[in-house]
C-alpha positions as a Markdown table, in Angstrom:
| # | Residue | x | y | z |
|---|---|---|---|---|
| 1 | Unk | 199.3 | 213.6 | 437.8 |
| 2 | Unk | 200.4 | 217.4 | 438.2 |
| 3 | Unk | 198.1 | 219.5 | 436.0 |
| 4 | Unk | 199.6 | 221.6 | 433.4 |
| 5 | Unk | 199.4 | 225.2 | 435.4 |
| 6 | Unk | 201.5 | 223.8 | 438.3 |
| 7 | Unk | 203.9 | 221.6 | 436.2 |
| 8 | Unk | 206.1 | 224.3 | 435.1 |
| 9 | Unk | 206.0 | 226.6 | 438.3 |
| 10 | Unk | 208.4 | 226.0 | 441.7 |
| 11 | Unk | 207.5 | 224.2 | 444.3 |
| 12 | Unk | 208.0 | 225.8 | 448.1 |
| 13 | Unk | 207.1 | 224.0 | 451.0 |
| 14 | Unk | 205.9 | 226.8 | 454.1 |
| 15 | Unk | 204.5 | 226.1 | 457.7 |
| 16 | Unk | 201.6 | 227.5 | 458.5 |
| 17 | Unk | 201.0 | 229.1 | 462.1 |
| 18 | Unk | 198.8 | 226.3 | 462.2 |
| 19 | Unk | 201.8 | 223.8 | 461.8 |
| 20 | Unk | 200.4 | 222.4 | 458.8 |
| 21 | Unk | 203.1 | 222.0 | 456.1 |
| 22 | Unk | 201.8 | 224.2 | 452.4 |
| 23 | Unk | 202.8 | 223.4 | 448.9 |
| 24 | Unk | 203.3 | 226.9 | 447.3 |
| 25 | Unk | 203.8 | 227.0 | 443.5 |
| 26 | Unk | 205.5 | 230.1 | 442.0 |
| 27 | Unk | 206.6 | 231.7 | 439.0 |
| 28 | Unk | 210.1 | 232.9 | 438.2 |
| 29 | Unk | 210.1 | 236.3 | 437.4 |
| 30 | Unk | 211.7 | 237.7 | 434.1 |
| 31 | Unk | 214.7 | 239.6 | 434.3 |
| 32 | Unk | 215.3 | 242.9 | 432.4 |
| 33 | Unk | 218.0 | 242.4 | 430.2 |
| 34 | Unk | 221.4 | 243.8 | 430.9 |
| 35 | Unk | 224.4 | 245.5 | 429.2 |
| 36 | Unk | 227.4 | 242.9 | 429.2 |
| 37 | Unk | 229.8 | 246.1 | 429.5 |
| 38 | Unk | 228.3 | 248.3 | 431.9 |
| 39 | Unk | 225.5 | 246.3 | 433.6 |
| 40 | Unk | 222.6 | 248.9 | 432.9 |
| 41 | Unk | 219.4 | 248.1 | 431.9 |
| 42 | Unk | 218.6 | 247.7 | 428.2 |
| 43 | Unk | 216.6 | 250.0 | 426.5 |
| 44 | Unk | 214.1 | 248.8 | 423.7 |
| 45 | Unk | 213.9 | 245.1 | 425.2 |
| 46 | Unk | 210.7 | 243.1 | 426.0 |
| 47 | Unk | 210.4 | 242.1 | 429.6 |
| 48 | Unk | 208.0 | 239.3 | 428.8 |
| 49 | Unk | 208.3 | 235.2 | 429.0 |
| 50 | Unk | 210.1 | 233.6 | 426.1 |
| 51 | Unk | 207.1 | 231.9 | 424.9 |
| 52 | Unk | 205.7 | 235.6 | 424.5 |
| 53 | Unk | 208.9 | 237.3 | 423.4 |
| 54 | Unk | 209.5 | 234.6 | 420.7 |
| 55 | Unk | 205.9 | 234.9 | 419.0 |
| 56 | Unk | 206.9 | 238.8 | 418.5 |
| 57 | Unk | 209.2 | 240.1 | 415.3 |
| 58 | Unk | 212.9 | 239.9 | 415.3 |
| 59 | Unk | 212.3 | 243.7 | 414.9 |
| 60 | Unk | 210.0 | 244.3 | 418.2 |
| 61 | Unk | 212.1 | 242.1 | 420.7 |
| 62 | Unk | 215.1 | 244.4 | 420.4 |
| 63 | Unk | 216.8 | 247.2 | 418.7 |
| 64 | Unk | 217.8 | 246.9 | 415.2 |
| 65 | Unk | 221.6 | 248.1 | 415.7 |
| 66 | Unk | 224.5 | 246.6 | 415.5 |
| 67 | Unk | 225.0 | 244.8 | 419.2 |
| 68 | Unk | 221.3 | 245.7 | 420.1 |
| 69 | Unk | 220.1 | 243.9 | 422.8 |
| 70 | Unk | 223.2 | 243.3 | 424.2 |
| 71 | Unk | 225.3 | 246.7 | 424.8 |
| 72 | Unk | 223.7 | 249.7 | 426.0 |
| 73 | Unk | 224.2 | 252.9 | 423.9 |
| 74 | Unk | 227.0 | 254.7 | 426.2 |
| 75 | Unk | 228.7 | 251.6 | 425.3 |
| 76 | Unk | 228.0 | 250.8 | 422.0 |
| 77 | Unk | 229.6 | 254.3 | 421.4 |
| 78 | Unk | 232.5 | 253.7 | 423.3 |
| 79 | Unk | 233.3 | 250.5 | 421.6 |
| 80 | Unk | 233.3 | 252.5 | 418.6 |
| 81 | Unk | 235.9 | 254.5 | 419.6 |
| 82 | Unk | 238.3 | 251.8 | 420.5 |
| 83 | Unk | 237.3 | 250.5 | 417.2 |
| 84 | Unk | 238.2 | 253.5 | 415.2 |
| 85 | Unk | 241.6 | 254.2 | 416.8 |
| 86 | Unk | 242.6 | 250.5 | 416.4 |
| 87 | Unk | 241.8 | 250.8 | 413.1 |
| 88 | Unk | 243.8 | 254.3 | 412.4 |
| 89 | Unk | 246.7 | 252.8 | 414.2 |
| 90 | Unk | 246.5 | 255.3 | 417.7 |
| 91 | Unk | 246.1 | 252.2 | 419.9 |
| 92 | Unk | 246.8 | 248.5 | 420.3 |
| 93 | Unk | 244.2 | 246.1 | 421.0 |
| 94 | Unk | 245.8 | 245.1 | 423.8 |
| 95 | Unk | 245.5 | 248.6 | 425.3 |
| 96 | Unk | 241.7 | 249.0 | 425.4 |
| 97 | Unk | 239.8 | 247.0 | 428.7 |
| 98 | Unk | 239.5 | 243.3 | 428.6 |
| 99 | Unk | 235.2 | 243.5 | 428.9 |
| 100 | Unk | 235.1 | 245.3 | 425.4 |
| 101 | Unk | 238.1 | 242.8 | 423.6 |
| 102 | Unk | 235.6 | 240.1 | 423.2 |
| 103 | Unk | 233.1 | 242.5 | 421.0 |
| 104 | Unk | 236.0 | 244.2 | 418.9 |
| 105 | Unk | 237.5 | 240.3 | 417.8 |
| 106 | Unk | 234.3 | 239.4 | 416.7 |
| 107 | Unk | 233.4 | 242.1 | 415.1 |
| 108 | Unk | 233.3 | 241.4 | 411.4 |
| 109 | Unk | 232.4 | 244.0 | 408.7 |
């Protein structure tokens, strides 16, 4: 039976200089999380486990705007934009980029 510490970690097998063959148990590391638009790293997001992030408050695991923890501010404020001049009639939705389309159809007020 694997005990409980190296049950959730990977297993790598390495050769020693020795030629002995080594079972090597590792962690994955957490990611930062990341703007779908631009790809930037998220400001005001936990880089902790789940298990850890999950016991905090809704309001301590990420901003408490409107797309917080998924769009970072330059494009939150861009998406605004589009949003404003779709709404005022100066632009189509088909004439704003394809990455922020997704976040202007579901955006419901």
């Amino acid at each position: 039976m694997v005990d409980r510490q190296t049950r959730v970690k990977k297993k790598k097998f390495r050769k020693t200089p020795g030629s002995n063959t080594v079972t090597q148990y590792t962690r994955e590391k957490n990611t930062k999380a990341k703007c779908n638009i631009t790809g930037k790293q998220l400001a005001g997001t936990a880089n902790q486990s789940k298990a850890i992030v999950n016991k905090l408050a809704k309001t301590k695991r990420r901003p408490s705007v409107k797309f917080g923890g998924v769009l970072s501010s330059p494009a939150r404020k861009q998406l605004w934009e589009y949003k404003s001049l779709i709404e005022i009639g100066k632009i189509k939705l088909e004439d704003i980029p394809i990455k922020f389309k997704k976040f202007i159809k579901g955006d419901k007020e």
